[in-house]
NURO-246559 format. One line per 2 residues: number of its first residue (from 0); for each residue y, z, x of C-alpha. Coordinates in Angstrom, 1 decimal. Each point is the difference from the previous one (the first is absolute). Example, Ala and Ser with C-alpha at 12.3 -4.5 7.8 and 13.67 -1.06 7.14 Angstrom:
NURO-246559
0) -4.5,7.8,12.3 ~ 3.4,-0.7,1.4
END
This chain:
NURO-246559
0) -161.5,-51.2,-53.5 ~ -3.6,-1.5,-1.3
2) 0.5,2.8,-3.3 ~ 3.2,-0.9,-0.3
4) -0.9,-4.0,0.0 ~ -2.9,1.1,-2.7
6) 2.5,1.8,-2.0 ~ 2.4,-2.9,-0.5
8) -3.2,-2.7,-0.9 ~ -1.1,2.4,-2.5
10) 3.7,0.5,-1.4 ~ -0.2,-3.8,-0.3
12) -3.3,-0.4,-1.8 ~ 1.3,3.4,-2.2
14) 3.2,-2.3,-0.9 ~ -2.3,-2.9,-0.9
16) -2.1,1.9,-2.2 ~ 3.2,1.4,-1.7
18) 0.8,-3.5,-0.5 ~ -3.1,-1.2,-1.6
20) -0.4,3.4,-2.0 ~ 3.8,-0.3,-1.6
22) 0.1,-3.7,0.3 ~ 3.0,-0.6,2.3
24) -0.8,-3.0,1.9 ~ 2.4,0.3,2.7
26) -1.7,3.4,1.2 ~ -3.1,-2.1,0.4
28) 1.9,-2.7,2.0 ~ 2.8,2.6,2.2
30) 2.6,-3.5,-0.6 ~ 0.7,-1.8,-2.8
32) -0.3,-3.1,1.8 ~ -3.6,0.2,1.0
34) -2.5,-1.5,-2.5 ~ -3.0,1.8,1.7
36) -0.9,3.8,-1.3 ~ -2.2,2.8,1.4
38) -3.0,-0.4,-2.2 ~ -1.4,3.3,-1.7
40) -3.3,-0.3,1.6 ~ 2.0,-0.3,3.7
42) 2.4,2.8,-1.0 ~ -3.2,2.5,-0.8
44) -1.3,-1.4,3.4 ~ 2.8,0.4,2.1
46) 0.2,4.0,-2.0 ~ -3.4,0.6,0.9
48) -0.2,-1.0,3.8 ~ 3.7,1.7,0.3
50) -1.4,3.2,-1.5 ~ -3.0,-0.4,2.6
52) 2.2,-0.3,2.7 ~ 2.3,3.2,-0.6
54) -3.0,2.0,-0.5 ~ -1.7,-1.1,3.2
56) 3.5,0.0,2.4 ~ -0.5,4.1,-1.0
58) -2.9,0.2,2.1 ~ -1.8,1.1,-3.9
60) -3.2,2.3,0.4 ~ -3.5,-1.1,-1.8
62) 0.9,0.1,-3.6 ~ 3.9,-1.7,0.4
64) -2.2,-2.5,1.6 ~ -1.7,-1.2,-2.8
66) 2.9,-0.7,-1.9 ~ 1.4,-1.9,3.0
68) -3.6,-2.2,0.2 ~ 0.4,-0.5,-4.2
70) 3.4,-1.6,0.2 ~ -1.1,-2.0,2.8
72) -3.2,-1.3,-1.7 ~ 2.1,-0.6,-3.0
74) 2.7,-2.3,1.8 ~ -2.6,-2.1,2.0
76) -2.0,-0.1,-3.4 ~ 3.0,-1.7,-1.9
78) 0.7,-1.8,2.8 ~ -3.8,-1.2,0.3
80) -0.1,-0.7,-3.7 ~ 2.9,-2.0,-0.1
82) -1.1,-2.6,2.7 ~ -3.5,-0.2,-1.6
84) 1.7,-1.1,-3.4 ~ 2.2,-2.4,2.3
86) -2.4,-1.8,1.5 ~ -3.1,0.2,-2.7
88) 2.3,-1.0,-2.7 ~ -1.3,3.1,-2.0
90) 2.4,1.8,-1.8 ~ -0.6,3.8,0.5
92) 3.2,1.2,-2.0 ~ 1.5,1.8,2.7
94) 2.7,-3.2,0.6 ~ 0.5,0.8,-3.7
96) 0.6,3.7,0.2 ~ 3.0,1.5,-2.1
98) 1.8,3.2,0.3 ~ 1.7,-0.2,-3.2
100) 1.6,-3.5,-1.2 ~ 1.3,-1.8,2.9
102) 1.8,-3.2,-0.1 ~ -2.2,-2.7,2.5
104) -3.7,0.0,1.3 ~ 0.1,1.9,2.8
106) -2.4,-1.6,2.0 ~ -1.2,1.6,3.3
108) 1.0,-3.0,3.2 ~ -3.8,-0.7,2.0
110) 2.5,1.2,3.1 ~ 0.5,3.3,-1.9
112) -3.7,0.8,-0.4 ~ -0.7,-0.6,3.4
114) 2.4,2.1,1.4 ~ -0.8,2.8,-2.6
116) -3.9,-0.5,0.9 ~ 0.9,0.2,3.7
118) 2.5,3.0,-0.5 ~ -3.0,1.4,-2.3
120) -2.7,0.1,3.0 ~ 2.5,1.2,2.7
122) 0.7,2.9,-2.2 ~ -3.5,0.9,-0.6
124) -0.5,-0.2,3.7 ~ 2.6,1.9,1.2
126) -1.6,2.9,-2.6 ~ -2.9,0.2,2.6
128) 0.7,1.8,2.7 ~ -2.6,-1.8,2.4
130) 1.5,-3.0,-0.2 ~ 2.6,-1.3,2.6
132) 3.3,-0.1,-1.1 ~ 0.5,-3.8,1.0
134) -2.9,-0.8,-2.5 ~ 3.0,0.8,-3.2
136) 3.0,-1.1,2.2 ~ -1.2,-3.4,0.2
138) -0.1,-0.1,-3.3 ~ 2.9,1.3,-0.6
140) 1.8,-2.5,2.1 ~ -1.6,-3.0,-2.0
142) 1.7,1.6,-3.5 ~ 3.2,0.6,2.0
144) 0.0,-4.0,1.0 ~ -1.2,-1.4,-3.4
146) 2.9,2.3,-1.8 ~ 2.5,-1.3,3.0
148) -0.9,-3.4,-0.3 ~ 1.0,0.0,-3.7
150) 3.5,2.0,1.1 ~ 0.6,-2.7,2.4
152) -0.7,-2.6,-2.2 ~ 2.9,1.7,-2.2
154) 2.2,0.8,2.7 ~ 0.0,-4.0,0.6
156) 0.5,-1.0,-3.9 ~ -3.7,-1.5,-0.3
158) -0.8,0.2,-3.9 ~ -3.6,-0.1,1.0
160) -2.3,0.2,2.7 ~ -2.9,-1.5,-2.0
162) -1.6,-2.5,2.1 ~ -0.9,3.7,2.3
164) -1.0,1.5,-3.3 ~ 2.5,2.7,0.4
166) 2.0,-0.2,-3.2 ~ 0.6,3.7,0.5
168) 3.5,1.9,-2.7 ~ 2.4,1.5,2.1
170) -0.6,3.7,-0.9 ~ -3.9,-0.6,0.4
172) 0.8,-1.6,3.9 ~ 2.4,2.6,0.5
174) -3.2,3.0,-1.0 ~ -2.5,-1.9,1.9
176) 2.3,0.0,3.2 ~ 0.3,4.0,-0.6
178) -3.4,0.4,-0.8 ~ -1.3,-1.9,3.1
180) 2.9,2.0,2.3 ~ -1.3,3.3,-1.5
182) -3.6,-0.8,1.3 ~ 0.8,-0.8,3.5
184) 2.1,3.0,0.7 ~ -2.1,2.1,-2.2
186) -1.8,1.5,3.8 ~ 3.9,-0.4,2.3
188) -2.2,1.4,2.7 ~ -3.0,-2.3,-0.2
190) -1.0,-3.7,0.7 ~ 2.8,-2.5,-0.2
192) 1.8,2.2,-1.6 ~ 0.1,2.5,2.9
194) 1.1,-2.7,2.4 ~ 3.3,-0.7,-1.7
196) 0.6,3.5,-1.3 ~ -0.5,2.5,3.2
198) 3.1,1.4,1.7 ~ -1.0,-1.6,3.2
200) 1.2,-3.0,1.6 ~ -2.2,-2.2,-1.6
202) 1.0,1.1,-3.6 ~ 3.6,-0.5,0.6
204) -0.8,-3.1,1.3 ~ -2.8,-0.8,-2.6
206) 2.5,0.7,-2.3 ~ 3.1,-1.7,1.0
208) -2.0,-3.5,0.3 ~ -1.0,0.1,-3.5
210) 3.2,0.9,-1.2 ~ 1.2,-3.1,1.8
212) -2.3,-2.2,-1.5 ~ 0.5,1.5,-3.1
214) 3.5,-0.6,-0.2 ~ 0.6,-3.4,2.5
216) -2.8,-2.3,-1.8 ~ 0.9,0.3,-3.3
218) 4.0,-0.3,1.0 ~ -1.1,-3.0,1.8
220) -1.8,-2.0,-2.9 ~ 3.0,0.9,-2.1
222) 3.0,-1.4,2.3 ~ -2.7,-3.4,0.8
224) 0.0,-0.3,-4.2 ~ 3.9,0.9,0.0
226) 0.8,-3.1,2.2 ~ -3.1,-2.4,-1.6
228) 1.4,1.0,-3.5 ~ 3.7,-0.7,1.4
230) -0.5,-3.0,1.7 ~ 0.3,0.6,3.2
232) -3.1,-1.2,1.5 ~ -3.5,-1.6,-1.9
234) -2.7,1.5,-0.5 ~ -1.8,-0.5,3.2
236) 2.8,1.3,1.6 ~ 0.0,3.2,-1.8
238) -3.7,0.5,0.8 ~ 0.9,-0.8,3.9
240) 2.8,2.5,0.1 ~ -2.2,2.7,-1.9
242) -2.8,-0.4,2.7 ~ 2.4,0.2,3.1
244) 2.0,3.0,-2.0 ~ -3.4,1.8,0.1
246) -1.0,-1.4,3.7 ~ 3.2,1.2,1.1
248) 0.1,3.7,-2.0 ~ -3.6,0.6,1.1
250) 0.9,-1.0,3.5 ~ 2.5,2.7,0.1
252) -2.2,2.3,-1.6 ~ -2.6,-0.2,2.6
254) 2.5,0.3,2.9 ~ 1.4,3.2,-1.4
256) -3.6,1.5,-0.2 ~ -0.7,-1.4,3.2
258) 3.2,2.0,1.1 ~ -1.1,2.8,-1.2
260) -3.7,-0.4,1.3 ~ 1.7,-0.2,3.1
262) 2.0,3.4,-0.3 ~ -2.9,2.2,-0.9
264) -2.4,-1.7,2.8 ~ 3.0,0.7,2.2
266) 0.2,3.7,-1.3 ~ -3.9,0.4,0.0
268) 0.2,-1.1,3.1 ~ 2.6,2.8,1.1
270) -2.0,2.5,-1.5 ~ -3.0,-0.4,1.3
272) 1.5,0.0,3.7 ~ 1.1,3.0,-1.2
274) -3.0,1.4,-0.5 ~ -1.6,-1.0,3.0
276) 3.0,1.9,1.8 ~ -0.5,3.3,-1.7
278) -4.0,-0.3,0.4 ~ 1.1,-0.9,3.8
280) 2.0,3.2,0.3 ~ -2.3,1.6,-2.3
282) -2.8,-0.4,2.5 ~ 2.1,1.1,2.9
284) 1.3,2.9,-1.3 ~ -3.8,0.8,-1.0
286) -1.0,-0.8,3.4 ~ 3.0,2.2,1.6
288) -1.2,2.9,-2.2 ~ -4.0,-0.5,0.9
290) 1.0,0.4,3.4 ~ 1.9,2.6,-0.4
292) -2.7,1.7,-1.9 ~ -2.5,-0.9,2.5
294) 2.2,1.3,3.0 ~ 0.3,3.6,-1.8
296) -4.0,0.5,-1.2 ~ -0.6,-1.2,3.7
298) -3.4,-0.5,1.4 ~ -2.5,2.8,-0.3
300) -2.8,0.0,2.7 ~ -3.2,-1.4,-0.2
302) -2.2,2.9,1.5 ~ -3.4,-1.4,1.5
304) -1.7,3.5,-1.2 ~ 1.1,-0.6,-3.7
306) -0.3,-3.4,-1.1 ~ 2.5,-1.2,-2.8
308) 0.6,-3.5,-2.2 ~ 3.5,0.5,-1.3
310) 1.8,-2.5,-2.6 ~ 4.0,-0.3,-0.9
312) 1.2,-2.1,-2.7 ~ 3.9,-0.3,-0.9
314) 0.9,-0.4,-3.1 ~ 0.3,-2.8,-1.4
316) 3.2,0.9,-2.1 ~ 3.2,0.5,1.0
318) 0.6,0.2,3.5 ~ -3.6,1.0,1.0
320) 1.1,3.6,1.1 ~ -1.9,2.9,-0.6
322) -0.2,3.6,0.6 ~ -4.0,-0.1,0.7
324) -0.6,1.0,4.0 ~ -3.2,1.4,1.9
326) -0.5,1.6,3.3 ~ -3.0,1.2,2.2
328) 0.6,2.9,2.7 ~ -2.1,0.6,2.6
330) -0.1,3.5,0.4 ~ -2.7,0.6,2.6
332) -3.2,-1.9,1.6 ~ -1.7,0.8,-3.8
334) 2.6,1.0,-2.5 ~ 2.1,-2.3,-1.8
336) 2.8,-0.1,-2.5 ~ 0.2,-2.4,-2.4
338) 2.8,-0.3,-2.5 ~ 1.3,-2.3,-2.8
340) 2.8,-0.3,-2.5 ~ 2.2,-1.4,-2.6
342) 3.4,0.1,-0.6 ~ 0.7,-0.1,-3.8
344) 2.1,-3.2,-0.5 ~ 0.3,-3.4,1.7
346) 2.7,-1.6,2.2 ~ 2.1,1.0,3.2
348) 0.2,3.4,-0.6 ~ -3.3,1.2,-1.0
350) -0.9,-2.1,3.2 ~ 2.5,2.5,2.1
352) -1.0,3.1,-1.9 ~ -3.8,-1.3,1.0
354) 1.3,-0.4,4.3 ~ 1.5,3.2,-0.6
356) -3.1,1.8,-1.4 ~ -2.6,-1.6,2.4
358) 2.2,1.4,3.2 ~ 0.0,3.1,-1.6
360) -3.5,-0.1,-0.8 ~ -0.9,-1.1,3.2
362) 1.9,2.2,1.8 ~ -1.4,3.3,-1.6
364) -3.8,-1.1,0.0 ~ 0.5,-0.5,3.9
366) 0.8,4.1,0.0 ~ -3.5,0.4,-1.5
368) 1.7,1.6,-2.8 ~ -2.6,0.7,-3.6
370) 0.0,-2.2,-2.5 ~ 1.7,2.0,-2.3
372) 2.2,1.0,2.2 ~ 1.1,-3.8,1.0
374) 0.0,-0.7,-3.6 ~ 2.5,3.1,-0.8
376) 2.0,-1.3,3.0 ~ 0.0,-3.8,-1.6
378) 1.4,1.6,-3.6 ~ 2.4,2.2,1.7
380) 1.0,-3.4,1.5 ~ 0.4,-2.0,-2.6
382) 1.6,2.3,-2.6 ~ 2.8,-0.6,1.7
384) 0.3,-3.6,-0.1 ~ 1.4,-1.2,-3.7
386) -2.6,-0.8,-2.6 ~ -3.1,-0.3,1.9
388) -3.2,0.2,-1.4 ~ -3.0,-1.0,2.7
390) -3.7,0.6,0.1 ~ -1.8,0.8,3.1
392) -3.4,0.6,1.3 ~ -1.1,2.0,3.4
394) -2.9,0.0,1.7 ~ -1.6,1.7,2.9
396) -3.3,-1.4,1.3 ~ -1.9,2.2,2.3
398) -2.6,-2.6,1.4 ~ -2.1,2.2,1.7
400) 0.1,2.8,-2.8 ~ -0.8,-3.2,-2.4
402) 2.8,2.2,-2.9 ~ 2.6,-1.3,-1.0
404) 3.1,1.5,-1.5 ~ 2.5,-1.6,-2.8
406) 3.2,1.2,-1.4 ~ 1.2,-2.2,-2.4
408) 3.6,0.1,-1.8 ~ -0.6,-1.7,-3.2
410) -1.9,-3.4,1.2 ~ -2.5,-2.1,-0.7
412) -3.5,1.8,1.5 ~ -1.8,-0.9,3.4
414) -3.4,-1.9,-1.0 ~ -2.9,1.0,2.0
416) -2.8,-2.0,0.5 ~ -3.1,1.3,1.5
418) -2.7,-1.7,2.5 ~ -2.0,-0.8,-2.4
420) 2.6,-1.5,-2.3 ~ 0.7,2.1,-2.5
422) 4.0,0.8,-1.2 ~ 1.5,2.8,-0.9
424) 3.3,1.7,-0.2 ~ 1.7,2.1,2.5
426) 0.8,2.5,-2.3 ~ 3.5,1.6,1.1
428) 2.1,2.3,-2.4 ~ 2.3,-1.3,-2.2
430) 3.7,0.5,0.9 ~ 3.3,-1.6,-0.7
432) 1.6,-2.9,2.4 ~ 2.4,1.0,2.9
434) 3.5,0.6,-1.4 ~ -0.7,2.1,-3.0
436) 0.7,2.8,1.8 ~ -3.4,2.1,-0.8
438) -0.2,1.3,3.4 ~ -4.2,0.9,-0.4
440) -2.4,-2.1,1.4 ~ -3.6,0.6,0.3
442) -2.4,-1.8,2.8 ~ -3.8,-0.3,-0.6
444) -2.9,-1.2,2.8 ~ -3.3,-1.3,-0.5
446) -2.5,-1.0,2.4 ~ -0.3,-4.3,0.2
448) -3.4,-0.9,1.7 ~ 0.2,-2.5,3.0
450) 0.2,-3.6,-1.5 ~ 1.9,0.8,-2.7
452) 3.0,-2.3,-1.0 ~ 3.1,1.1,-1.3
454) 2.5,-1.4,-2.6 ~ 3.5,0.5,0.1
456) 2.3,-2.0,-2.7 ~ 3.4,-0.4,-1.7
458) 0.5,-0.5,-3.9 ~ 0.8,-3.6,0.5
460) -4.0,-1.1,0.9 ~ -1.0,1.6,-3.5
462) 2.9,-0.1,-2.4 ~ 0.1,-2.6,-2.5
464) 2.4,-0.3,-3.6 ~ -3.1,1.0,-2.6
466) -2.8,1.4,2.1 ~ -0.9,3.7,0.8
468) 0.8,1.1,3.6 ~ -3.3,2.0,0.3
470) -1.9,-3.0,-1.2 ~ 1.1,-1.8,2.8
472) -0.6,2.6,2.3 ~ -3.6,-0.3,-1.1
474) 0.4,-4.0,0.8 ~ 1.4,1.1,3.1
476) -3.2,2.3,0.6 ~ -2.7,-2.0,-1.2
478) 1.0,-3.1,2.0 ~ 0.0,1.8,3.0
480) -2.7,2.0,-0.2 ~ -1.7,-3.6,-0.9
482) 1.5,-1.4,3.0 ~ -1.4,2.7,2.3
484) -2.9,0.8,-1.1 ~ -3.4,-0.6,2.7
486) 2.9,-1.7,2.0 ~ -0.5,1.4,3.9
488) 3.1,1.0,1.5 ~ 1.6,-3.4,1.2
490) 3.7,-0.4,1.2 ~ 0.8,-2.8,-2.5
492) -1.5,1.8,-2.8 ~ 3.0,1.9,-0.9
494) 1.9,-3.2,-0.1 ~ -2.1,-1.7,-2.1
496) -0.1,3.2,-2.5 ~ 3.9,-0.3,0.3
498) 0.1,-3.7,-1.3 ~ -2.5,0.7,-2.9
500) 1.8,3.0,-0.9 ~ 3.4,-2.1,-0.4
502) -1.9,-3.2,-1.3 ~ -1.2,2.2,-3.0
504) 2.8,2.3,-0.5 ~ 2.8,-3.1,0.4
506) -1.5,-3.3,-0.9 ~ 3.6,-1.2,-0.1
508) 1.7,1.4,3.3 ~ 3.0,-2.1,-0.3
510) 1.4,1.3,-3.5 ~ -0.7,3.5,1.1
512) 3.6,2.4,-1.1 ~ -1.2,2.7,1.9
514) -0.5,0.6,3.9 ~ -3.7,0.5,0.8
516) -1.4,2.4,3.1 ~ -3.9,0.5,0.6
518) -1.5,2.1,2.9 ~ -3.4,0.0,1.1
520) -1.3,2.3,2.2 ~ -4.1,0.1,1.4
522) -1.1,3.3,1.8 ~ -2.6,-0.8,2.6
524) -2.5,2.7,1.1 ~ 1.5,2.8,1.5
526) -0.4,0.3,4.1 ~ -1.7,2.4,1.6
528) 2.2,2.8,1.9 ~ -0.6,0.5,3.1
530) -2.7,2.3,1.7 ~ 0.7,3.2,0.6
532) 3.7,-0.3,-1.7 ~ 0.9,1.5,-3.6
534) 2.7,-2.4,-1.9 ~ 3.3,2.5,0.4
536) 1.1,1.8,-3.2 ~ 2.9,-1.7,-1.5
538) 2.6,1.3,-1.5 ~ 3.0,-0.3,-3.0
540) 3.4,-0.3,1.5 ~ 3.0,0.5,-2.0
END
């Protein structure tokens, strides 16, 4: 629309131009009947800022710019020019200018220079990207009332308007209208512009005001000067009727956009309870499926001889349901198992694949099975569930031996942090995750010195979009071995590490997508066997 409205004011000043150049007054005029013509100097004007206005409604890059700023500098120049002659009294030739041998002066109206000044700067400012768009579409809106004035003045039969100094031709109120329409939609999406022109409720709205007033005012002055000029009523009788016409169209104006104020409060309204009924059942389905979650990972023991912080965080996506679980067996008075997992996915399913996994789990550790073995078992297991991936991690602590020995089917690695403080990795062979159907798993043990702490994790404490997972398993390290480090053994120190450990590795627990599970285990000093008695020889079972 706004480089279609430049088109058509540049056709008009182009016709104007042709009129001047092969002298044919009535090109200059657009009806016989009107005495006033588009002066060259306003016709190159009008030109210039239309040309500035096509080019910068393309959105131009840096060079089709410049030509966009020069036809803006030279319309506000004429324009400029033209009102200092005016009101000096100097005569600077441009009311004077011919484009061949035209019949009359063709003298640029004061009215026309100001709107072509005006339309000038908006143009020039709407070439700099910086600015705000209402800056120009101001503007623009003062060029679009000075050329309507003139139209209205026509519309009406007034010969002249110049006691407002607006004794504007026809075709040069019709190009300044264009011009200054052309600058205001120039940016549909921005400013004032935006407001009427968005496909919301507000534009249609926006829009069918305007087209209202538009349209009722001006039919309003015409039928009060239809009955003045007919003698129906005087002319103070004409003015009252125009007044209540507009009291009474407005009026009905604003109770149709209070209507429809009404009907989108009424429907915002609706939608937000909406909302607040799916986040309702949202939350208790999320609740339902925590539970449910909860009821299936159960409640691993708390053994006095092995002390333990542990940490569970949902999800924060979705439902909350994950397929992360952990379990500690007591095997005998010093020999614990100690197991963790993650079901590859999220939702109901992984968290029934996880309750089905940690019985399993559970149930062959209790046999004092080896950890390979278990973990053979547990891939046996899940290759026959349908597109299961999990990672697992087995551990057998022998207190009193002070060894430990990890299988591990693909996870993260158990972090080991020594009396003194110092991390390291419990370094288990690599092997795939249960369900790929490899069917060889290899168990390691190392001796762990009395006071040593233990580390047991899932992915979602250390992944993050953009970061290195071994990075933040050297995060994970460092803080605890800072943590623990010249710390005597105390009961609460383990839940201390625990918070630090999830303050640093989620400083934002509540946008979390992933479920989180962290185990921390402390081995106190071994106990002395009893005199005269040799710990019994244990063996594998299968």
């Amino acid at each position: 629309m706004a480089q279609g409205a430049a088109l058509m004011a540049m056709v008009l000043a182009g016709v104007a131009v042709l009129g001047w150049v092969l002298d044919i007054a009535v090109l200059t005029r657009l009806l016989p009947r009107q005495a006033a013509t588009m002066s060259p100097d306003t016709a190159v004007a009008v030109l210039s800022l239309g040309l500035s206005l096509i080019v910068l409604i393309r959105r131009p890059r840096t060079r089709m710019v410049w030509i966009a700023r020069f036809g803006a500098i030279l319309a506000a120049g004429i324009g400029a020019l033209s009102l200092v002659s005016k009101f000096t009294g100097v005569d600077l030739g441009l009311d004077h200018l011919k484009l061949g041998s035209p019949s009359g002066t063709g003298v640029m109206a004061p009215a026309t220079a100001s709107a072509v000044l005006l339309g000038g700067f908006a143009a020039f400012w709407a070439s700099i990207p910086r600015l705000p768009a209402w800056t120009s579409q101001i503007l623009g809106l003062a060029v679009l009332a000075l050329g309507l004035l003139r139209l209205y003045g026509f519309a009406y039969d007034v010969s002249s308007l110049e006691p407002l100094d607006t004794a504007l031709s026809l075709p040069t109120a019709m190009a300044l209208a264009l011009s200054g329409l052309a600058l205001f939609l120039r940016s549909p999406d921005e400013g004032a512009a935006g407001l009427v022109m968005n496909a919301g409720t507000t534009g249609v709205l926006g829009r069918w005001m305007l087209s209202t007033t538009l349209v009722a005012s001006p039919l309003l002055g015409w039928a009060a000067q239809a009955g003045e000029d007919a003698g129906l009523f005087t002319e103070h009788l004409a003015t009252a009727l125009l007044v209540w016409g507009h009291v009474c169209v407005f009026t009905v104006i604003s109770l149709a956009a209070l209507t429809v104020g009404s009907r989108v409060e009424v429907a915002h309204a609706a939608a937000q309870r909406q909302v607040q009924q799916n986040e309702e059942r949202y939350e208790q389905q999320r609740r339902i499926a925590y539970t449910l979650q909860q009821s299936l990972m159960g409640e691993p023991p708390s053994l006095p001889r092995l002390p333990s912080a542990r940490r569970y965080l949902p999800s924060a996506q979705e439902a909350g349901v994950g397929g992360d679980w952990f379990d500690v067996i007591p095997l005998d008075e010093s020999r614990t198992g100690v197991v963790i997992g993650d079901v590859m996915g999220r939702g109901l399913e992984a968290a029934a694949v996880m309750g089905q996994l940690r019985a399993a789990a559970h149930a062959l550790a209790m046999t004092d099975v080896a950890p390979h073995r278990l973990m053979t078992a547990l891939d046996t297991f899940v290759g026959d569930l349908a597109d299961q991936l999990v990672t697992c991690c087995y551990l057998l602590i022998d207190q009193d031996a002070q060894r430990v020995t990890v299988c591990s089917a693909g996870h993260l690695p158990v972090i080991v942090v020594s009396p003194e403080g110092a991390p390291r990795l419990l370094r288990a062979p690599v092997t795939v995750p249960l369900g790929v159907g490899s069917g060889s798993y290899e168990q390691i043990s190392e001796p762990v010195p009395a006071g040593s702490t233990l580390a047991l994790y899932t992915d979602g404490l250390i992944e993050r979009p953009g970061t290195d997972i071994y990075t933040q398993i050297d995060v994970l390290a460092d803080t605890l071995g800072t943590v623990l480090k010249g710390v005597e053994a105390d009961p609460a120190l383990l839940e201390r590490a625990a918070n630090q450990l999830v303050a640093t590795l989620l400083p934002d627990t509540i946008a979390h997508d992933d479920d989180v599970t962290l185990l921390l285990l402390r081995l106190p000093e071994a106990r002395p066997a009893p005199h005269g008695k040799v710990p019994a020889s244990r063996s594998v079972k299968w």
